[in-house]
C-alpha positions as CSV (number, residue, x, y, z in Angstrom):
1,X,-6.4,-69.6,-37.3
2,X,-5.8,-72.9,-35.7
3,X,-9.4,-75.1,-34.8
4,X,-8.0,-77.5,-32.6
5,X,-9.6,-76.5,-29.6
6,X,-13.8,-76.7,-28.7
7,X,-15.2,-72.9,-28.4
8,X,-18.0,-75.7,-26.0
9,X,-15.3,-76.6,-23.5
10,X,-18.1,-79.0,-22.2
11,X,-17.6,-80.9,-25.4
12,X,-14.9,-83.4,-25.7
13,X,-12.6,-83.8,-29.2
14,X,-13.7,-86.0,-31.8
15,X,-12.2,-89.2,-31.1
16,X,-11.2,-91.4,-34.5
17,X,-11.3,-94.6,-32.4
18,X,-15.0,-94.0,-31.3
19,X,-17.6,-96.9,-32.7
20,X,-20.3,-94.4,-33.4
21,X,-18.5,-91.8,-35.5
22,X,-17.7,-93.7,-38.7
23,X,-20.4,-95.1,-41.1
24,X,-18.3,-97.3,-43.6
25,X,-20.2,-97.9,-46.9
26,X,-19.5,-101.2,-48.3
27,X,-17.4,-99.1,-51.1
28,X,-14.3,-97.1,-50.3
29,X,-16.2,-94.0,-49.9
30,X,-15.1,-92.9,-45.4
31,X,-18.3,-91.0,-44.2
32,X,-17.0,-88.9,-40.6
33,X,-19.9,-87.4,-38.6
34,X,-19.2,-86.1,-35.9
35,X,-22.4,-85.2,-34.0
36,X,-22.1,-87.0,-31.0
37,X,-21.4,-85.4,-27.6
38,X,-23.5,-82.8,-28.7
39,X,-24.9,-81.7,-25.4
40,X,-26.4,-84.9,-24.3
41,X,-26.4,-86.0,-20.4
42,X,-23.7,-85.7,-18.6
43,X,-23.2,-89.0,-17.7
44,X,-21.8,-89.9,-22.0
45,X,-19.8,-86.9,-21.9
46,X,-16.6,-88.9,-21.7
47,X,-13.0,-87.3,-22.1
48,X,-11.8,-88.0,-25.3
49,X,-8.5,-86.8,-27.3
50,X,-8.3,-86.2,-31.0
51,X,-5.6,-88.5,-32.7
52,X,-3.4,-85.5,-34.6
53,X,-1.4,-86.1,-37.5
54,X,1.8,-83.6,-38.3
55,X,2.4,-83.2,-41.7
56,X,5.7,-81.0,-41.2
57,X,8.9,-82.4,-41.5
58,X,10.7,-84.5,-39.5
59,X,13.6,-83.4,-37.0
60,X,16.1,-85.1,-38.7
61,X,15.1,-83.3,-41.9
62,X,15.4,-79.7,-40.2
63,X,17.6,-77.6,-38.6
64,X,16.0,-75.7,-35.8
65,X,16.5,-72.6,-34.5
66,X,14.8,-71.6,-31.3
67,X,15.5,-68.1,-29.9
68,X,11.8,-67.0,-28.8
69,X,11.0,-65.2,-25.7
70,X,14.4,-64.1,-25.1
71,X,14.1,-60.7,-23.1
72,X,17.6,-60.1,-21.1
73,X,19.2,-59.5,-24.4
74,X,19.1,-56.3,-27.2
75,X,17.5,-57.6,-29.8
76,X,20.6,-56.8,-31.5
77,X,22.2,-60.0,-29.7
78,X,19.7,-61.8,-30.8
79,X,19.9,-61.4,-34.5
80,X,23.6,-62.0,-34.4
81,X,23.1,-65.1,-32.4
82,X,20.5,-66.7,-35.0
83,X,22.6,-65.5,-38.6
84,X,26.2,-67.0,-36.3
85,X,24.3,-70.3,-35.8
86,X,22.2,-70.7,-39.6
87,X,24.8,-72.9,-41.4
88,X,26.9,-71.9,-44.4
89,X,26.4,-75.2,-46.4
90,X,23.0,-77.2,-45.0
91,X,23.0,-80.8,-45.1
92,X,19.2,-80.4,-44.2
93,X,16.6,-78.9,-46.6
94,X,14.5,-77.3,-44.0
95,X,15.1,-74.1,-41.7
96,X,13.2,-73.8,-38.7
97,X,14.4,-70.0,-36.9
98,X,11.7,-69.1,-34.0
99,X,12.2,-65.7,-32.5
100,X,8.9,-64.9,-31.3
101,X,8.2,-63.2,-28.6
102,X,11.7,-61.5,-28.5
103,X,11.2,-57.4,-28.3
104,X,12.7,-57.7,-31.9
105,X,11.8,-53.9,-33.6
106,X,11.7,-52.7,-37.0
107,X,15.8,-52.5,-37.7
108,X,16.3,-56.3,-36.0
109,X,13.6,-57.8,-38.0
110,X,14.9,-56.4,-41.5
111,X,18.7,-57.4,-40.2
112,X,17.4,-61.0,-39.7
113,X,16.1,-60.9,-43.2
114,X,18.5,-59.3,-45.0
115,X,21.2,-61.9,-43.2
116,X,19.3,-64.8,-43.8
117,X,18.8,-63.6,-47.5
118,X,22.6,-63.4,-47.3
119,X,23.7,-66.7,-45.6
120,X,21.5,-68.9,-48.4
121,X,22.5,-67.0,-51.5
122,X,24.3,-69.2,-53.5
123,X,24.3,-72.2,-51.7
124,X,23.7,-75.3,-54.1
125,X,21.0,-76.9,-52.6
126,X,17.6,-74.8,-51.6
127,X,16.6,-74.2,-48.4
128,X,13.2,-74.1,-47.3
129,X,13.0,-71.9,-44.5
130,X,9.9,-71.5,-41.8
131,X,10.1,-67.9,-40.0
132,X,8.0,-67.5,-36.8
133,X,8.0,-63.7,-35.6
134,X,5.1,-63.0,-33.9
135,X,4.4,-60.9,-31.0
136,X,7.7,-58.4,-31.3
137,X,7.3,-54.8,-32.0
138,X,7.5,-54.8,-35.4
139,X,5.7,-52.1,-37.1
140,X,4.1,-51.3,-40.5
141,X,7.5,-49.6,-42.1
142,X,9.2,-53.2,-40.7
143,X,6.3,-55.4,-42.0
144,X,7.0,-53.4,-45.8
145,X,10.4,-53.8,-45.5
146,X,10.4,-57.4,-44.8
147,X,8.2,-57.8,-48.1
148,X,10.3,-55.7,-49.9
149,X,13.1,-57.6,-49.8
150,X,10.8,-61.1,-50.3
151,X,9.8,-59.2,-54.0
152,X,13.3,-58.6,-54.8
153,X,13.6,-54.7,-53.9
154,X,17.4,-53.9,-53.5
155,X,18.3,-54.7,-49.7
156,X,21.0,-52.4,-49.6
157,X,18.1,-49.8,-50.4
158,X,15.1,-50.6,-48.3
159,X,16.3,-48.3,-45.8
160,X,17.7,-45.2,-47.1
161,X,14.8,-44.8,-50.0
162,X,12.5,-45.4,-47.4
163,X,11.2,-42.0,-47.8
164,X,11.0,-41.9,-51.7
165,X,9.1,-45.4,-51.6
166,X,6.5,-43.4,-49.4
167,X,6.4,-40.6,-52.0
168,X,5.9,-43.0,-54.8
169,X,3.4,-45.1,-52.8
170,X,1.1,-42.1,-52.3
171,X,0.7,-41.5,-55.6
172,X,-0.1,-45.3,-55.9
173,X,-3.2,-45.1,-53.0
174,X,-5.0,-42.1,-54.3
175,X,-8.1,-40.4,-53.7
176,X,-10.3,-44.3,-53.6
177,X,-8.5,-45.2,-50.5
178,X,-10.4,-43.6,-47.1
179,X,-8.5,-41.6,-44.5
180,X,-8.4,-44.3,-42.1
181,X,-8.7,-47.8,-41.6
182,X,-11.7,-46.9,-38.8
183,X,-13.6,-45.1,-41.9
184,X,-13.3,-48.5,-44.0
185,X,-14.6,-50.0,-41.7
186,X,-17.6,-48.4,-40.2
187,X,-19.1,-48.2,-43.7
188,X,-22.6,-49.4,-43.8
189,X,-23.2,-48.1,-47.2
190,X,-22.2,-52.1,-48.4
191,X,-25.4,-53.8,-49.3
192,X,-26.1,-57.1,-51.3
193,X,-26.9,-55.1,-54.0
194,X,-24.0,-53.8,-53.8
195,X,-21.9,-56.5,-53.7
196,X,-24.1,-57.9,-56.9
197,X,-22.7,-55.1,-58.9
198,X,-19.5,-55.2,-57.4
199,X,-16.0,-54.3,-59.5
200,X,-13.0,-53.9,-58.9
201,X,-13.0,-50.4,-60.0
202,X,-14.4,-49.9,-56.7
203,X,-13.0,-52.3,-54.0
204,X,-9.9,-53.5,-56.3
205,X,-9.2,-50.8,-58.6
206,X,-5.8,-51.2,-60.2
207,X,-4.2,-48.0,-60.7
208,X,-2.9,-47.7,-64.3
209,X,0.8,-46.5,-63.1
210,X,0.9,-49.5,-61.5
211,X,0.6,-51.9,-64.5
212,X,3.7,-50.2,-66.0
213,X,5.9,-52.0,-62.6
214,X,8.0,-55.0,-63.7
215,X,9.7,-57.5,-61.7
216,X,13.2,-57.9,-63.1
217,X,13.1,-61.9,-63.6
218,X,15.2,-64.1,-61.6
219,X,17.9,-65.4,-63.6
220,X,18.0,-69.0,-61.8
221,X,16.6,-71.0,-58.8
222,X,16.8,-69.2,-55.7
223,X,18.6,-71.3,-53.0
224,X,16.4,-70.0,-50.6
225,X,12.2,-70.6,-50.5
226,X,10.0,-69.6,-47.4
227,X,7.2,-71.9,-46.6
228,X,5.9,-69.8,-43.6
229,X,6.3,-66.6,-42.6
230,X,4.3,-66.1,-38.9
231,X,3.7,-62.0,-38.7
232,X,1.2,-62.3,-36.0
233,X,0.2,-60.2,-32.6
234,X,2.4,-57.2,-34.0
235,X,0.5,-54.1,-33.9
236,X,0.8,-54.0,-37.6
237,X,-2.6,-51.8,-38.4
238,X,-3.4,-50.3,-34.9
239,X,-6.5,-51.8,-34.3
240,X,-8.5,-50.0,-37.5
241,X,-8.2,-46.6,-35.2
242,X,-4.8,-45.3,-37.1
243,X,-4.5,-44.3,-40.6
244,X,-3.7,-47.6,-42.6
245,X,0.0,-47.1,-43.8
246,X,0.6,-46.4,-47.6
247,X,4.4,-47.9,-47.5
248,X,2.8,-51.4,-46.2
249,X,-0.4,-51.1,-48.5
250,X,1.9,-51.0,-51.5
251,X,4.4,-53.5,-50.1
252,X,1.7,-55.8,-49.8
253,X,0.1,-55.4,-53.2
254,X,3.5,-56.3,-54.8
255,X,3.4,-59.5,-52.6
256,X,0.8,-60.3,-54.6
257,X,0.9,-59.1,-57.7
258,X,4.8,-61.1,-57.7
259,X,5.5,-63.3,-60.7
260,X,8.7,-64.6,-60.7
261,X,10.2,-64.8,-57.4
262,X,9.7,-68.1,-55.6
263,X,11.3,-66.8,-52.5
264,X,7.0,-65.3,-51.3
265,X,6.0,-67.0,-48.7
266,X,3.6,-70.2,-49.6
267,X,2.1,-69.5,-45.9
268,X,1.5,-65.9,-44.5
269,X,-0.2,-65.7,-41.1
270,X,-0.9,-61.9,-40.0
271,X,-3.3,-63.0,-37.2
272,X,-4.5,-60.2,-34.7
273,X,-2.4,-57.5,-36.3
274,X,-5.2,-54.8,-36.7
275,X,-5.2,-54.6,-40.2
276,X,-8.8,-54.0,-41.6
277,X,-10.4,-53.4,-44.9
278,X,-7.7,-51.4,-46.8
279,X,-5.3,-54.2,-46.3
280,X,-7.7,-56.4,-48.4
281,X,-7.8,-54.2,-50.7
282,X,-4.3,-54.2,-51.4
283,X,-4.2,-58.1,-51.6
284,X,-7.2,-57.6,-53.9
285,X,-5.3,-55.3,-56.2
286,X,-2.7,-57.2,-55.9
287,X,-4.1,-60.3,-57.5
288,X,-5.8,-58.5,-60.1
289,X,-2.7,-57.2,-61.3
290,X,-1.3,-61.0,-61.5
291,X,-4.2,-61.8,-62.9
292,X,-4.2,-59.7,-65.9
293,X,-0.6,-59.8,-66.5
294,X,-0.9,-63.9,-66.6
295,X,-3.7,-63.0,-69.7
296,X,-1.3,-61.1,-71.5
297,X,1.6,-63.9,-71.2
298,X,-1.1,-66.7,-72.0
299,X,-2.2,-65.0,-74.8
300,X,1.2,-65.5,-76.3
301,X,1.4,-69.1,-75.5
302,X,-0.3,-72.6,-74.0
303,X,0.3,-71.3,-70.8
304,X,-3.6,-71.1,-68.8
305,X,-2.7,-68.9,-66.7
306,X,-4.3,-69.6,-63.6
307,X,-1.9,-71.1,-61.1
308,X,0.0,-68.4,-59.0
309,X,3.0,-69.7,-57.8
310,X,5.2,-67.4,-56.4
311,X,2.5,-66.3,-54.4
312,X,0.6,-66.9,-51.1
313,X,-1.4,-69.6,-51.8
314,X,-2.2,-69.9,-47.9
315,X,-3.5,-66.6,-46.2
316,X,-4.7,-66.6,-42.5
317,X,-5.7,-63.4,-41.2
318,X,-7.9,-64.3,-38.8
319,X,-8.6,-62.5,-35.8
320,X,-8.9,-58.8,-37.3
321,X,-12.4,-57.5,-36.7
322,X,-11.6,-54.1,-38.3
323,X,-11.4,-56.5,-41.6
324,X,-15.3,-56.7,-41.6
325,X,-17.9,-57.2,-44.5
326,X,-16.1,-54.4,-46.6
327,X,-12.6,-56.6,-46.1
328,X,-14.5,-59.6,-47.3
329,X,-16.5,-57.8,-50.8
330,X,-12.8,-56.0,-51.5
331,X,-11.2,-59.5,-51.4
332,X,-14.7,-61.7,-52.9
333,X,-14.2,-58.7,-55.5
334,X,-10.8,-59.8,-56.5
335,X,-11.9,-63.3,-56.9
336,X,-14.7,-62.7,-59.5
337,X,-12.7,-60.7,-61.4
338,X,-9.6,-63.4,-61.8
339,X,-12.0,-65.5,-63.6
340,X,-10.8,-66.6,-66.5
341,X,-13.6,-66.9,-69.2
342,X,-11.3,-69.0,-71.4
343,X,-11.1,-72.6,-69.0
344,X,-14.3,-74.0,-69.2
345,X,-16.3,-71.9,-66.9
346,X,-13.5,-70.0,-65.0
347,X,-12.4,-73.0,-62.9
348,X,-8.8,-70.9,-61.6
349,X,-7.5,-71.4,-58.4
350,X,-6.7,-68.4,-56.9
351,X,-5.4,-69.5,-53.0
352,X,-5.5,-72.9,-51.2
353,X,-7.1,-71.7,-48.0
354,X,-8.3,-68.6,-46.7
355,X,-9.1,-68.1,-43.0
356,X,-11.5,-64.9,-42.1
357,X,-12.3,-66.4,-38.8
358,X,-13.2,-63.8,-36.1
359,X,-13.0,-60.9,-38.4
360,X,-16.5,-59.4,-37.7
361,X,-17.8,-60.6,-40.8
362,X,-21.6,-60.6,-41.2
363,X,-23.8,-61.5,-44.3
364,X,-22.8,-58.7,-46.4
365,X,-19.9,-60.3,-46.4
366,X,-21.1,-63.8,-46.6
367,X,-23.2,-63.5,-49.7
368,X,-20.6,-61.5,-51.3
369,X,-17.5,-64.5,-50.9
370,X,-20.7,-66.8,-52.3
371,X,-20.9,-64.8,-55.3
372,X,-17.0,-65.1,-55.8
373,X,-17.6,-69.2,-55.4
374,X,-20.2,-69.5,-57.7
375,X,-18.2,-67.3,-60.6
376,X,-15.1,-68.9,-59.9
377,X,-15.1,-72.2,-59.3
378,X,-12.5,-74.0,-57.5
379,X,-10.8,-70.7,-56.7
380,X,-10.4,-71.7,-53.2
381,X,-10.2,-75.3,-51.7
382,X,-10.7,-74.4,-48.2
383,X,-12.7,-71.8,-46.5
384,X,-12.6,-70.5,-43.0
385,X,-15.3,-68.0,-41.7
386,X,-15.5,-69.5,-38.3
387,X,-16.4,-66.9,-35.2
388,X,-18.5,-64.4,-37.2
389,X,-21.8,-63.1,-37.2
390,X,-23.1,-64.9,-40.5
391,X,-26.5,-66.1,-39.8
392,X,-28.9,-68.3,-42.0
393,X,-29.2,-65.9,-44.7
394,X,-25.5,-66.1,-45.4
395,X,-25.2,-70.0,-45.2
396,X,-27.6,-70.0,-47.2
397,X,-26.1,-68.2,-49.8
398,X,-22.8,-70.2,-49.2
399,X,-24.9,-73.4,-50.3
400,X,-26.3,-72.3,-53.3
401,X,-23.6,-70.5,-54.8
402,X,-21.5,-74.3,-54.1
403,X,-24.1,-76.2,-55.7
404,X,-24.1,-73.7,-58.5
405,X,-20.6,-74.0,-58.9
406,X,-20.6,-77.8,-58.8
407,X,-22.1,-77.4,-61.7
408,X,-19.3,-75.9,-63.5
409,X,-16.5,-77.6,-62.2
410,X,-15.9,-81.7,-62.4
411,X,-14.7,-82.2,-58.9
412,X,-15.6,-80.6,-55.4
413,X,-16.3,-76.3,-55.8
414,X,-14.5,-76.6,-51.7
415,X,-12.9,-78.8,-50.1
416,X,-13.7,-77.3,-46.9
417,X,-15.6,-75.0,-45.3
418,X,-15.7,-74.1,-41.8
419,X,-18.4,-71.6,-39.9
420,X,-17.7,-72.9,-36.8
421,X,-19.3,-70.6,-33.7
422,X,-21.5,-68.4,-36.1
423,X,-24.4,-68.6,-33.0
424,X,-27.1,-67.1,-34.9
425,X,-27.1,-70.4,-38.3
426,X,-29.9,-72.5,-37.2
427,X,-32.0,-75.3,-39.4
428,X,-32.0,-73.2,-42.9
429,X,-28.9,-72.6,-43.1
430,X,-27.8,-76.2,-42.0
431,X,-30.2,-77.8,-44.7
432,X,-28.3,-75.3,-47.8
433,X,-25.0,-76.8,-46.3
434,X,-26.5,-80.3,-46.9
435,X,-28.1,-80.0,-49.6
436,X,-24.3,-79.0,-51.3
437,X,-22.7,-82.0,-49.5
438,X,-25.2,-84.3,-51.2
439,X,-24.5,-82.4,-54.8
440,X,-20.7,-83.2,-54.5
441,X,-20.2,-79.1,-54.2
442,X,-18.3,-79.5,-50.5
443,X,-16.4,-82.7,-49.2
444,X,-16.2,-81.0,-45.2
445,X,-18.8,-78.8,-43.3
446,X,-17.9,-77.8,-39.9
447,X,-21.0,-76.5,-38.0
448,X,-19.6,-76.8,-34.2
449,X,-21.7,-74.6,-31.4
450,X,-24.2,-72.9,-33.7
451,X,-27.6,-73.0,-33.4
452,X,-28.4,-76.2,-35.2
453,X,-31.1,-78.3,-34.1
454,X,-32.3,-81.7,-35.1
455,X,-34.2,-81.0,-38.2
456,X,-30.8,-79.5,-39.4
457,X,-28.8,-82.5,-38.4
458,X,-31.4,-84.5,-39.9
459,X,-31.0,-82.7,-43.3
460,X,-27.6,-83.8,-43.0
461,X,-28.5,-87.4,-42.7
462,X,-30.8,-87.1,-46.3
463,X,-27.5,-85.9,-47.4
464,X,-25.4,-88.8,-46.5
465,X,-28.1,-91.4,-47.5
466,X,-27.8,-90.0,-51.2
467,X,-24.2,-89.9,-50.7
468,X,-24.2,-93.4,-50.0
469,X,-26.6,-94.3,-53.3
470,X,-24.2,-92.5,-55.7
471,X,-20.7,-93.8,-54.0
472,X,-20.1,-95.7,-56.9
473,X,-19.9,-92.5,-59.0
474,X,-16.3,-91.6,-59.7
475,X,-16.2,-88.2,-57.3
476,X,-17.1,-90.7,-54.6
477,X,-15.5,-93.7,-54.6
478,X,-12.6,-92.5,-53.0
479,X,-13.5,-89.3,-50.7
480,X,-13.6,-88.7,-47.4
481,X,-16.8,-86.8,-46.3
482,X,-16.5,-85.0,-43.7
483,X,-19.6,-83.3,-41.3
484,X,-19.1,-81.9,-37.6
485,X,-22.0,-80.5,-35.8
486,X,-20.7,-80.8,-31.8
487,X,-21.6,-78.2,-29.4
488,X,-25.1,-77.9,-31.1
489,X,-28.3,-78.2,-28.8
490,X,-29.8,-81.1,-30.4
């Protein structure tokens, strides 16, 4: 989920231009802190406006098109209006198609797809296409259709063997999965200890039926590859109160499990959707799977095996409380067990960023993720597990399993790791978090409106001082580190 805006609306945006918020070492070593503002008088609470970069593309590079909020037509209409306007032969690499917010349901989203998937096949040139279809009425049966045809099922199929899918899904989800999402979640069997001795035979277990299923390979570069795919605000799992859907459990695992189609989504967003716990699960399977087929192929060549292209490397699912600590130990789960124990201490990157913010994830949760670092490191660059109910205990946890995995790894275990809004992480946890910036472990800590105080902020400041005395190192000289504590009561 995005961070742009203060959760302290009394705070005002970081401001790159302010005197007092860069330290510049006489190396080339940038040092951001951004702890000003942070509930001081009044009178130096000055407006100020973040200076935002935009990495996408520029206009001339895309064609747009821009049919959201569109509610005096069927949604019919509107599918035929976006396929008649996506051009035959692009001149521009980039496909922008908005139709959020448009009453689209189940049949109008899979028409848009399937069209799409139609208009691009066999152009020369590939096409990178950004999809935005959030807030429609697209339901789980939609939602496993849509990634149906993204793994390669037949198109012409996804509908009429919609039934015999289900069939052969069930016997996929057996007994391990619980009757409904609501039961997943309101488990408070999961202890540490449990998440100590945590497998994936029981929050991950990969079914052996499914390690028979194949991809068929794709025989040469698709002409079409989806950067984003924006699912959000569709009533996907029902809040956690219906039972999770078998078809879309399975769709999902193949979306993950995928090893030769390039057309998966690099970015999936399924913000606010209701999904929950099993949905994790099913991502964790899915991994595993690609995991342990990637073994067997490496084992028969150079290949390392840890990359997984084709894949999701970006997965934002913020938003979903029903996801809660059992979401987060079915999905820490997956991460310990795609450790590879033949690259120098397990050092596989499993996903570029991960964002668990506002999932009513606790320090069950917490500790279990740190576990997954510290076995794994540089599985995951950034980290979001902002608006939660982690307190000290789990940043605690977070900080040693970094450092730990510092250790193992020649560069930075994370890249970034934001618990912004987490109320109850005070001084102790703050200190952990510093004591990993000053190891190398973390190059960004976001800490905004939490509970910090000024011995925390002052551990911070022991961190950038050593920081400072080891910029010369070769991690150092040319990183940008990164600390925000606003909204804290200093």
């Amino acid at each position: 989920m995005s961070n742009n805006v203060d959760v302290n609306p009394l705070v005002p945006r970081y401001n790159s231009s302010a005197k007092n918020a860069t330290m510049a070492p006489p190396t080339n070593t940038s040092i951001a802190i951004i702890l000003c503002y942070c509930l001081l008088p009044a009178a130096t609470l000055a407006s100020q406006q973040a200076t935002l970069t935009s990495s996408s593309p520029s206009i001339s590079q895309s064609y747009t098109i821009h049919k959201s909020h569109v509610f005096h037509v069927t949604p019919s209409a509107v599918v035929n209006s976006v396929l008649s306007n996506i051009p035959r032969h692009p001149s521009r690499p980039f496909l922008d198609v908005d139709v959020s917010s448009s009453n689209l349901d189940d049949d109008a989203v899979v028409s848009l797809m399937e069209g799409i998937l139609t208009a691009q096949d066999g152009t020369a040139e590939q096409t990178v296409l950004n999809l935005k279809l959030e807030m429609n009425r697209i339901s789980p049966v939609g939602v496993s259709k849509v990634f149906d045809l993204l793994v390669g099922e037949n198109k012409d199929k996804v509908v009429e063997e919609a039934v015999e899918a289900t069939d052969d899904i069930q016997v996929v989800d057996n007994s391990d999965e619980s009757p409904n999402e609501a039961a997943c979640v309101e488990d408070n069997d999961v202890t540490a200890s449990t998440i100590e001795n945590a497998s994936m035979d029981d929050e991950v277990e990969i079914d052996p039926s499914q390690e028979e299923v194949t991809t068929p390979p794709i025989a040469s570069k698709p002409s079409l590859r989806i950067e984003k795919l924006d699912l959000s605000y569709n009533d996907i799992g029902g809040e956690g109160i219906n039972a999770p859907s078998a078809q879309l459990l399975n769709s999902v695992r193949r979306l993950f499990e995928n090893e030769d189609y390039s057309i998966i989504p690099n970015i999936l967003l399924m913000e606010n959707c209701g999904i929950g716990a099993a949905f994790c699960r099913s991502i964790g399977r899915g991994i595993c799977n690609a995991y342990e087929r990637n073994q067997i192929q490496s084992s028969d060549n150079t290949d390392d095996g840890c990359l997984y292209e084709g894949r999701p490397s970006i997965l934002r699912i913020g938003g979903n409380p029903a996801i809660g600590d059992a979401g987060a130990v079915a999905l820490a789960a997956a991460f310990r067990m795609a450790a590879s124990d033949d690259n120098n201490g397990g050092d596989c990157m499993i996903m570029e960023e991960l964002d668990l913010s506002s999932c009513n994830i606790g320090d069950v949760g917490a500790e279990a993720i740190s576990l997954a670092l510290a076995c794994n490191p540089s599985s995951l660059k950034r980290l979001d597990l902002s608006n939660n109910k982690i307190t000290d205990v789990g940043a605690i946890a977070l900080g040693r399993a970094l450092i730990e995995s510092r250790e193992r790894t020649s560069g930075f275990a994370l890249d970034q790791i934001i618990l912004d809004n987490n109320a109850l992480i005070g001084d102790d946890g703050a200190a952990a978090l510093a004591k990993a910036v000053s190891a190398g472990a973390v190059r960004s800590v976001h800490l905004r409106s939490c509970s910090i105080r000024a011995e925390g902020a002052a551990e911070f400041g022991k961190a950038l001082i050593e920081i400072v005395k080891h910029s010369k190192t070769r991690q150092f000289q040319s990183a940008q580190i990164e600390i925000d504590m606003s909204g804290n009561h200093f």
